[in-house]
C-alpha positions, -999 to +999 in steps of 0.1 A: +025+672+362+038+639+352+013+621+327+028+586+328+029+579+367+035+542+364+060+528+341+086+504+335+122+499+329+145+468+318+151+445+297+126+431+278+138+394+272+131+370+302+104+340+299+075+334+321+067+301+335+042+305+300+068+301+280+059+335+266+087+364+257+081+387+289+094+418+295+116+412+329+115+450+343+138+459+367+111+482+385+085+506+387+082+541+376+067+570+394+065+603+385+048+633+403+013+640+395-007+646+427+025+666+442+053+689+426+084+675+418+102+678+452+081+692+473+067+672+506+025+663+509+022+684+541+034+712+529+006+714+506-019+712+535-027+740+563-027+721+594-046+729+628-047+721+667-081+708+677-099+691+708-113+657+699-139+648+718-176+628+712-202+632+733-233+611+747-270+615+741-269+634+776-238+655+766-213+627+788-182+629+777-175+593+759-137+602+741-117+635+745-080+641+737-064+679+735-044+695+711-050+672+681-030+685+643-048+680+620-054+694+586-077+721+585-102+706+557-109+682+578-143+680+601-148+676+636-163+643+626-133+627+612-107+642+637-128+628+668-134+595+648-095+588+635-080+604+674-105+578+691-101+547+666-063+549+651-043+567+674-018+541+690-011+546+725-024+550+754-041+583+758-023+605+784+010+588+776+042+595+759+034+570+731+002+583+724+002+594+689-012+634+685-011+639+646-026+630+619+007+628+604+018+604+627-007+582+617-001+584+580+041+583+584+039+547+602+022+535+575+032+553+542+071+549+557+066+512+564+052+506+530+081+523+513+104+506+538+089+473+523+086+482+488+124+490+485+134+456+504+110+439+476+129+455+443+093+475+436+109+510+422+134+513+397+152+541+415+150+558+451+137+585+432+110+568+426+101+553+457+103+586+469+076+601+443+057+569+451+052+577+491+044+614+484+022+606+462+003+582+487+009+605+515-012+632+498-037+612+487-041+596+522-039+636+538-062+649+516-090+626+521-085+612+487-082+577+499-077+555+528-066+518+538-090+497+557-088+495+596-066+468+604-036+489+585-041+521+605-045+494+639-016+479+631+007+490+602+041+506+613+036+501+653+068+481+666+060+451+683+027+446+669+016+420+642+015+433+614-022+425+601-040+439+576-068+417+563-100+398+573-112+363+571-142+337+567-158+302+575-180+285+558-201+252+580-207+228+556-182+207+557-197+196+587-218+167+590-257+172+594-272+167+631-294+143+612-262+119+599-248+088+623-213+088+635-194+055+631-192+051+670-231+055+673-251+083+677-253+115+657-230+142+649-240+179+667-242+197+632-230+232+626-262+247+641-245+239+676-210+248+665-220+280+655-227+290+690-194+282+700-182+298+670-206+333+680-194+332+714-153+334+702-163+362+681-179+379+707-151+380+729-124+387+705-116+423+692-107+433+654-072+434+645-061+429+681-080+460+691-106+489+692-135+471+671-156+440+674-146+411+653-168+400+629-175+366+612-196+353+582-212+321+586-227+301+550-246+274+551-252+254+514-289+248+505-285+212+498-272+205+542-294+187+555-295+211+584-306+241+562-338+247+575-325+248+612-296+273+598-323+298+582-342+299+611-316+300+638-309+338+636-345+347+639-353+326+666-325+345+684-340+377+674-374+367+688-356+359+723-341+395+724-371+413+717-387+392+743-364+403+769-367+441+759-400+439+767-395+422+798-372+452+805-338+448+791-317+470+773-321+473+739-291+485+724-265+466+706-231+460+726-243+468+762-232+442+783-262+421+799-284+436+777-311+421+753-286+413+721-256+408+741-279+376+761-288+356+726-269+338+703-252+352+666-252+386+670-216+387+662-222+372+625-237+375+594-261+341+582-260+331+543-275+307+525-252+291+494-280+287+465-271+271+435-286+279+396-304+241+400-320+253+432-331+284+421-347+265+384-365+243+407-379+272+429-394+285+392-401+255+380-419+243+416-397+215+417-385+197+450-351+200+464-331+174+480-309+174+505-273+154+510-255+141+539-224+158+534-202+122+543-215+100+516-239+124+494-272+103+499-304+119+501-314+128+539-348+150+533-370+162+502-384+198+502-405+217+479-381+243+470-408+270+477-411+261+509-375+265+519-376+297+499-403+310+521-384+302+549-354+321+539-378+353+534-393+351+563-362+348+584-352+376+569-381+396+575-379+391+609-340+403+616-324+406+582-305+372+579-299+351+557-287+366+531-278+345+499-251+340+476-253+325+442-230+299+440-233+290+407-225+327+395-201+329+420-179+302+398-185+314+371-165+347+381-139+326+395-103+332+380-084+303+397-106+272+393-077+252+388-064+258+425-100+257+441-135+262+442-147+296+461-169+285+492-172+315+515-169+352+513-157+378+541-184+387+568-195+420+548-192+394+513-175+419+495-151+391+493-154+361+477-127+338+470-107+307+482-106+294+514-077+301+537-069+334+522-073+374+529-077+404+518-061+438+525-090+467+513-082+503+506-110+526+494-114+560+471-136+589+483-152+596+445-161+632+455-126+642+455-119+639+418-150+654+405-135+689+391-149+725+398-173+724+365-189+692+383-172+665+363-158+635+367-117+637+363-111+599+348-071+606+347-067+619+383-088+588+391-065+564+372-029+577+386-047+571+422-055+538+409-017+532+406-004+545+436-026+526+463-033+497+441+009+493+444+009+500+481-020+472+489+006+450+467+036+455+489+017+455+518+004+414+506+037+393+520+049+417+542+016+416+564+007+390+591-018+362+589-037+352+610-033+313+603+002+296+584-019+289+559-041+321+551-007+332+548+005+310+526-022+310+504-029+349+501+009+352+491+002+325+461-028+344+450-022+379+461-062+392+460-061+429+467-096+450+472-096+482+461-127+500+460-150+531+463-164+553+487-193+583+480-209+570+446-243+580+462-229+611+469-213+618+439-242+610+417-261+634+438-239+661+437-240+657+398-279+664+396-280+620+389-309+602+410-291+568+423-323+550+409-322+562+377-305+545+340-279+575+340-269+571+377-268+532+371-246+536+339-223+566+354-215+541+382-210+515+363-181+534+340-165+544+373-163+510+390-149+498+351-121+521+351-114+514+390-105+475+383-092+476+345-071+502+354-060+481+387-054+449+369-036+468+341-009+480+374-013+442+381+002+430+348+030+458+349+038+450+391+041+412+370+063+429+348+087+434+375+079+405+401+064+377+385+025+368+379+009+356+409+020+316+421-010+301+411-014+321+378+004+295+353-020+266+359-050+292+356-040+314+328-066+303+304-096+308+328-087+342+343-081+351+311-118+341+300-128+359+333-113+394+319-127+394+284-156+389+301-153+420+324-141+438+292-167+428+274-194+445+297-173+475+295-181+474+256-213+471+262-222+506+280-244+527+266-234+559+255-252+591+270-237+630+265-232+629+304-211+599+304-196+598+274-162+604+287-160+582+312-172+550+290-151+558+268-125+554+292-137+524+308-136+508+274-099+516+268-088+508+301-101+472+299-083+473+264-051+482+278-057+456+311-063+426+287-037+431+265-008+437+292-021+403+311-016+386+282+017+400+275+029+396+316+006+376+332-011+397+365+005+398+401-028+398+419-058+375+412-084+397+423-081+437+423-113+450+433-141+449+460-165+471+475-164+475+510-186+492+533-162+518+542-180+522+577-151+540+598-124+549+566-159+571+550-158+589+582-123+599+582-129+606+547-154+627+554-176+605+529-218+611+531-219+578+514-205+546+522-191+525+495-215+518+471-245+525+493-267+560+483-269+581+518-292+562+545-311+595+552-301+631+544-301+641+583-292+608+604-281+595+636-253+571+646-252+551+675-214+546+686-195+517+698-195+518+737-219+550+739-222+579+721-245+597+695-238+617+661-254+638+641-248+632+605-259+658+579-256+650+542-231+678+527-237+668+489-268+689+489-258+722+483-238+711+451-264+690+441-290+722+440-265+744+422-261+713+395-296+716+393-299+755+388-311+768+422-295+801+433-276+805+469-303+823+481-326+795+475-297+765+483-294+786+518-330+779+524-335+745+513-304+736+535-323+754+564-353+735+556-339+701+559-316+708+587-348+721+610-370+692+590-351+662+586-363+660+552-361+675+520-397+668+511-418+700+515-387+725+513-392+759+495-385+762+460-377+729+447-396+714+422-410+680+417-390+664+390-361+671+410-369+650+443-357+620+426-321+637+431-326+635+462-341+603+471-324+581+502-325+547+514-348+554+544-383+574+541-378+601+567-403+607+594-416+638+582-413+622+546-431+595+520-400+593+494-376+563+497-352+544+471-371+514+463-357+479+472-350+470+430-334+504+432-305+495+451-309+461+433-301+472+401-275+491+413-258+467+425-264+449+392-247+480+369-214+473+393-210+438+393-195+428+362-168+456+366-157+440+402-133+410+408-152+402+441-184+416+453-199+443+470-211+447+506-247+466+500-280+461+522-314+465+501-329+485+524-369+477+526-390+502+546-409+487+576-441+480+559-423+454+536-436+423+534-421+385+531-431+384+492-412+418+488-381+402+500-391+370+483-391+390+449-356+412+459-343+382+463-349+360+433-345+394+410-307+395+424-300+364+407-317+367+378-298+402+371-261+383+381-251+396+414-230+369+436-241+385+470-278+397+480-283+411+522-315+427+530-326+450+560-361+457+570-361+490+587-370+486+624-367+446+622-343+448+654-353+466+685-318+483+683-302+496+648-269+518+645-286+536+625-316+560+623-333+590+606-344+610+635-339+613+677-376+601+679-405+584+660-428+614+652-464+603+667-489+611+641-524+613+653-547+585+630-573+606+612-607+605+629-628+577+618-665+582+601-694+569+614-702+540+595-729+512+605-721+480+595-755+453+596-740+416+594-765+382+582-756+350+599-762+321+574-762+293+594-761+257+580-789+235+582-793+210+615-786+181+586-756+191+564-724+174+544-694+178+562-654+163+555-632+149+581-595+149+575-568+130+597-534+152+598-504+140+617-477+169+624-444+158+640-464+131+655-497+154+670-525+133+655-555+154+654-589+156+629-606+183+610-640+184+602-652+211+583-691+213+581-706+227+543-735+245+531-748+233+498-730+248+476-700+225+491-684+255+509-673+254+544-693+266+571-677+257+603-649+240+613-641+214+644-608+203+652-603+171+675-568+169+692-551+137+708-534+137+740-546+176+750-554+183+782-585+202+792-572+238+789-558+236+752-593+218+746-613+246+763-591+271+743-598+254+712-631+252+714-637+289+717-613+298+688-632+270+666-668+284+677-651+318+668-638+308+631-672+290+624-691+327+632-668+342+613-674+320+584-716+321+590-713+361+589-698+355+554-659+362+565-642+351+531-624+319+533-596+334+512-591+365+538-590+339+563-565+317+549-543+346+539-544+356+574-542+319+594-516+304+570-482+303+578-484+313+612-455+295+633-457+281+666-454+246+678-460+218+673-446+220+637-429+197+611-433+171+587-468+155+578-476+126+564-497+145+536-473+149+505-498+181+495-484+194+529-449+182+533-442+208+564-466+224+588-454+256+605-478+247+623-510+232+633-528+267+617-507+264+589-516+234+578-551+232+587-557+267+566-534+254+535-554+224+537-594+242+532-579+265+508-563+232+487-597+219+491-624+249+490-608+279+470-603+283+432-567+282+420-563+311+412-570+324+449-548+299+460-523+309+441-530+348+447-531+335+490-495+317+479-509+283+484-494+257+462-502+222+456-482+198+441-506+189+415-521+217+401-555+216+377-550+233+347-585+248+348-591+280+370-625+271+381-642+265+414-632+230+427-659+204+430-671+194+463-654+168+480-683+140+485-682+132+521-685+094+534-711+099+561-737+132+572-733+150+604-767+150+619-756+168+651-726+177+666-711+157+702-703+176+728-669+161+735-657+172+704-627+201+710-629+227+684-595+250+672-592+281+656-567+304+647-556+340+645-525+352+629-506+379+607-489+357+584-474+369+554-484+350+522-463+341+490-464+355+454-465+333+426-430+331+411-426+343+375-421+313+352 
């Protein structure tokens, strides 16, 4: 086989706009290394006729087509998912497409079509090499392009798209900024329904898939607040109409989620390194009218950090994305400042341009002794990196200047499939040091070795447009990715493939210097959603497997089984016989879970370990698992990653709190979590049912409780709070010690029933607080609640009330707990004592010698989540 698959020919003479001696080549070189010298791809495949078909939960038949070649290697899983998804045609017709070869002709042939126009190969020879080459790796599950090319590549008549895009809101003026003809402007909260609406209605790439759409929202907008909580409000609607009875599945017309608002995008939150030092530091945050920059409302930055995790809690939005890092990654800040990302936020570049993905199935260059084969990986790396190229001003656009813009810059994202699987099958756990820095190598070699085809594709066609004016900066940008390649750690399991990362990056920096680079990005990771099935992946992108049994909910009906396939490998790596591989597979296949399975020992669960806990399981990948994964990638990528932290469903809003400010601290651009279970309806699950587990039986345990009441003459404070204009006051009775003892709430403008309500929740709180119900178990459980009315106060301890619970509880514990409970209840004041002792008593002005009747009393129940005390 050919060792030098890439290379160049020409003279060596010509200048770059530089004004450095560049070697002017008149085209690339391509040998044969995946295919023998002459021989076609297919014929190194055995093909088959098969039925397509996917079925519902009922066994309805959803999709079927007859008679379907393709290659025999290939699973029922990717034939029924590529005959249903890429196929062209209408099925039934005479244009309906019946072969996989079909398929991978129209695009492999228009890409060489292309490539030949553009002067890419030195000879026809080796355009020719260049296509079989791509042709097997495409056949043979090696790699594949992302949707839009298989939608749309090579079909006549059809626009030729092969990318996605973004938006990004705040460029819009705040609801709470003037317009020069009077009044105020909408702000992009009420835009974005609009915007949701569009996406709703309109289908991916023209056809077959939803479209998609991320929506970013700075932290310094004036409308942040109602941005982070739109999403969850949404979700809140949708679970109240599935209990009323609607459906609850995701893209059933008139159902729950198709009846609210932004289910068709992603929510983001831009944070900046100033915002997140002043969330450490407890510092407030100001926000800016986006028109003239002046300060429109001041926040503890706590507070709107709590409000970003609890959104999230409650449906998985916002994410964030760490603007400051973001920049400092960027390779063209001379041309522009990167504002948005993609709606997965994989990428993350300019505005106005887009990105054509293509993805790697790792699996299939690990060799038969179970190791990793770095120079099949590399010559892959040539041949679809160069197609993605081609395919860059050849493709359509959806906008003139998207178009214009992506052809000036020329960002590419090639990335991985299967890194969970492939560290499984290799006896790694995906939480572990050697999985982390195995993955890391990989994804090093993946983009050095990409921008190293860049600088040779420059070579021959020029660096990018915009490169000349940004030379200096991207060149910072890819010391600093080689750099972290220098700065693996060795292990005798990697060795090999650091090593390699680290002379890749070599050979990357010092051909951009010599050419310049076509392409200013090279590498994202996707989530490989539809291309890992036809791949047959068990992993998506970077993600480790969601569950080792799962079930996926279709697109317009339909259920699958998916059963993790890594496993058996994974044993042998580990030393277990076939007799006992054949019985652990049995076990999870019956089980749903490896947990419990017949000889496998305890040290090797780890192996084995998933996103989700299954059912009949207690094992998960914890959240800073998949964190620091993420953080092992990410200096080795030009963009991002799409990755959800998965959190089980008992996580709470200071776990996501914690995931989140640990992402920046570790230097990832991009963070998304998911609580399992947060929506009625996921895509997603690890079994058919929830498994009801009887609860234990409960002892017999007497419980005696001693009311202490207060004496009929007794100290007492009132308080006047004002919440978005509700006036109301607090009086909280004391015992002598100064602690509270009962509490009374008087509330203007209430009618009768609120003050009847009120009165029996406040007689219920003051019992609970004469039985000797902690005060700090009470505020832990009463603060934070939400409901209206809510809003600013006019106490600057208490800024914002979620609501009239919220503040009433934060205000006793400010005023009746220690600080170090209040800190432990995640109740901060803005003036903190530096002594850790009980509080002294506030001295009241007057004595309560007995209570009116006409007072109305409020108290409060609620399952509030509290926050942690961030690190300093």
């Amino acid at each position: 086989m050919a060792k030098n698959l890439a290379d160049l020919t020409g003279a060596r003479n010509a200048k770059n706009g530089n004004g450095h001696a560049k070697a002017k080549a008149q085209g690339l070189r391509f040998g044969r290394f995946f295919t023998p010298p002459g021989s076609h791809a297919y014929d190194l495949v055995e093909w088959d006729r098969r039925t397509a078909a996917i079925t519902g939960e009922k066994g309805q038949v959803i999709f079927e087509q007859k008679d379907v070649e393709v290659p025999r290697s290939w699973s029922q899983l990717a034939i029924n998912v590529v005959a249903q998804k890429y196929f062209r045609g209408s099925p039934g017709s005479p244009e309906r497409e019946t072969s996989v070869r079909q398929i991978i002709d129209r695009v492999v042939d228009t890409i060489a079509k292309w490539g030949r126009e553009g002067g890419y190969f030195a000879t026809e020879e080796d355009a020719e090499n260049w296509a079989e080459e791509l042709r097997y790796l495409l056949v043979t599950q090696h790699a594949s392009f992302n949707s839009p090319v298989w939608f749309n590549i090579g079909i006549p008549g059809r626009s030729q798209q092969a990318s996605a895009c973004f938006i990004n809101l705040s460029i819009l003026r705040s609801s709470k900024e003037q317009l020069s003809g009077g009044g105020t402007a909408s702000g992009p909260v009420s835009f974005m329904k609009g915007y949701d609406s569009f996406a709703g209605s309109i289908k991916s790439g023209g056809t077959t898939r939803r479209a998609a759409k991320m929506v970013i929202l700075n932290a310094d907008h004036p409308d942040v607040v109602d941005f982070i909580r739109s999403k969850a409000e949404e979700e809140k609607k949708a679970w109240a109409l599935i209990e009323a009875g609607y459906n609850a599945g995701f893209n059933v017309p008139g159902g729950a989620y198709d009846s609210v608002q932004f289910q068709n995008a992603n929510h983001s939150v831009r944070v900046s390194d100033d915002f997140m030092q002043a969330l450490i530091d407890d510092k407030e945050w100001k926000t800016k009218a986006v028109v003239d920059g002046r300060t429109v409302e001041t926040y503890k930055a706590r507070d709107l950090w709590r409000e970003i995790a609890d959104a999230a809690w409650i449906c998985g939005d916002p994410g964030l994305q760490f603007d400051s890092t973001i920049q400092d990654w960027n390779v063209v800040p001379n041309t522009g400042r990167i504002n948005a990302t993609n709606p997965c936020s994989e990428f993350v570049f300019l505005d106005d341009t887009a990105c054509n993905l293509l993805s790697l199935n790792l699996m299939k260059f690990q060799t038969d002794q179970g190791t990793f084969d770095v120079e099949r990986f590399q010559h892959a790396v040539d041949i679809c990196f160069t197609g993605q190229e081609i395919l860059v001003s050849n493709a359509s656009y959806p906008t003139p200047a998207i178009g214009k813009n992506s052809d000036a810059l020329r960002p590419l994202g090639l990335g991985y499939a299967n890194i969970g699987a492939l560290l499984m099958s290799m006896g790694l756990a995906y939480d572990s040091d050697e999985g982390r820095r195995f993955a890391g190598a990989i994804t090093a070699i993946m983009t050095g070795r990409a921008f190293a085809q860049s600088a040779r594709m420059a070579q021959v066609k020029g660096p990018f447009g915009e490169y000349a004016k940004n030379r200096e900066p991207m060149l910072r940008v890819m010391e600093k990715h080689r750099a972290a390649a220098h700065q693996l750690t060795t292990s005798p399991e990697s060795a090999d493939v650091i090593q390699g990362a680290r002379d890749t990056w070599d050979d990357a920096v010092k051909l951009g210097r010599a050419h310049g680079y076509r392409n200013a990005q090279a590498t994202v990771l996707a989530p490989t959603g539809t291309i890992g099935l036809m791949m047959d992946c068990d992993t998506t992108g970077i993600e480790p497997d969601l569950a080792l049994v799962k079930y996926k909910k279709l697109v317009g009906g339909g259920l699958l089984k998916i059963v993790n396939t890594t496993v058996p490998a994974a044993l042998r790596k580990l030393g277990y016989d076939e007799i006992k591989v054949k019985e652990i597979v049995e076990f999870i296949d019956e089980n749903d879970t490896i947990e419990g399975a017949p000889h496998l020992l305890d040290e090797h669960l780890k192996v084995f370990d998933c996103a989700f806990k299954p059912v009949k399981g207690a094992r998960s990948i914890a959240p800073m698992g998949h964190v620091r994964m993420m953080a092992a990638v990410q200096p080795f990528i030009s963009g991002s990653m799409s990755k959800t932290v998965n959190l089980p469903t008992d996580a709470t809003v200071e776990d996501i709190q914690q995931t989140y400010l640990e992402s920046w601290k570790l230097g990832l651009k991009c963070i998304a979590i998911y609580r399992d279970g947060c929506k009625r309806s996921q895509p997603l699950s690890t079994s058919l049912e929830k498994e009801k587990k009887a609860s234990p039986p409960a002892q017999d345990v007497e419980y005696r409780a001693v009311r202490h009441k207060l004496p009929d003459e007794r100290k007492a404070v009132t308080h006047k709070f004002d919440i978005a204009g509700h006036e109301g006051y607090l009086t909280v009775g004391l015992y002598e010690d100064g602690m509270p003892g009962e509490l009374f709430v008087t509330m203007a403008k209430e009618g009768s029933t609120i003050s009847g309500l009120m009165d029996a929740f406040a007689t219920q709180t003051s019992y609970a607080l004469q039985f000797g119900v902690p005060l700090k178990f009470m505020v832990d459980k009463f603060s934070h609640m939400r409901f209206e009315p809510s809003g600013f106060t006019k106490n600057k301890e208490i800024p914002i009330a979620k609501s009239i619970v919220d503040y009433i509880f934060r205000w006793m514990a400010s005023h009746f707990l220690p600080v170090e409970d209040q800190d432990e209840v995640g109740i901060v004041r803005r003036e903190v004592s530096p002594h850790t002792s009980d509080p002294k008593p506030i001295e009241p002005e007057f004595k309560v010698v007995a209570t009116p009747s006409t007072v109305q009393k409020l108290a409060f129940v609620n399952t509030g989540l509290q926050l942690i005390p961030l690190p300093s």
